[in-house]
N, C-alpha and C positions, 0 to 999 in steps of 0.2 A: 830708721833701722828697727826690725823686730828685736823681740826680747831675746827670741831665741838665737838669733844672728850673733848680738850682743854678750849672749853666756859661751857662745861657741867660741867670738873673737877672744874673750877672755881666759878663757881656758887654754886658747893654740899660743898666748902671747906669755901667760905662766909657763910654758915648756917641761912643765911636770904639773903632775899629776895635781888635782887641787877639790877640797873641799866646797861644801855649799856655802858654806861661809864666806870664806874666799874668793868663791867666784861675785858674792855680792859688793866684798870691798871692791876687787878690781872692776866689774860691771858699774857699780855705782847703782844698781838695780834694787827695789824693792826684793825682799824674802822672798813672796809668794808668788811673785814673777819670776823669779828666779826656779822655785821649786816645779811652776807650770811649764819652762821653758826646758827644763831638764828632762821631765816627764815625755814632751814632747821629742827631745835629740833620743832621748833612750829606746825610745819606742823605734825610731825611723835608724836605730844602731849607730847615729852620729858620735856618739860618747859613749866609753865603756869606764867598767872601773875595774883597775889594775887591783886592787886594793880597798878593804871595807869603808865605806863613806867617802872615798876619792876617786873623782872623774879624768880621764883626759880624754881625748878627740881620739877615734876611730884611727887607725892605719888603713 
């Protein structure tokens, strides 16, 4: 599974909204995988942020 599959799963499995940090506990993911996997959902509109510094999945 990519990283970014992995921050997505983590994120839809939070059910709110959730930080980068966050998504690293629940990913089990390195930081800067994390941060490159986000870069990548944000770009393609996979994740938005309701709220400064927290992500959740797209509607």
């Amino acid at each position: 599974m990519e990283s970014t599959e992995k921050v997505l799963e983590a994120i839809k499995k939070a059910g709110q909204p959730v930080s980068a940090g966050q998504i690293v506990e629940l990913s089990g993911l390195d930081r800067k995988e994390v941060d490159k996997a986000m870069k990548k959902l944000k770009t393609a509109g996979t994740i938005t942020s309701p709220k400064n510094c927290y992500w959740e999945a797209a509607k």
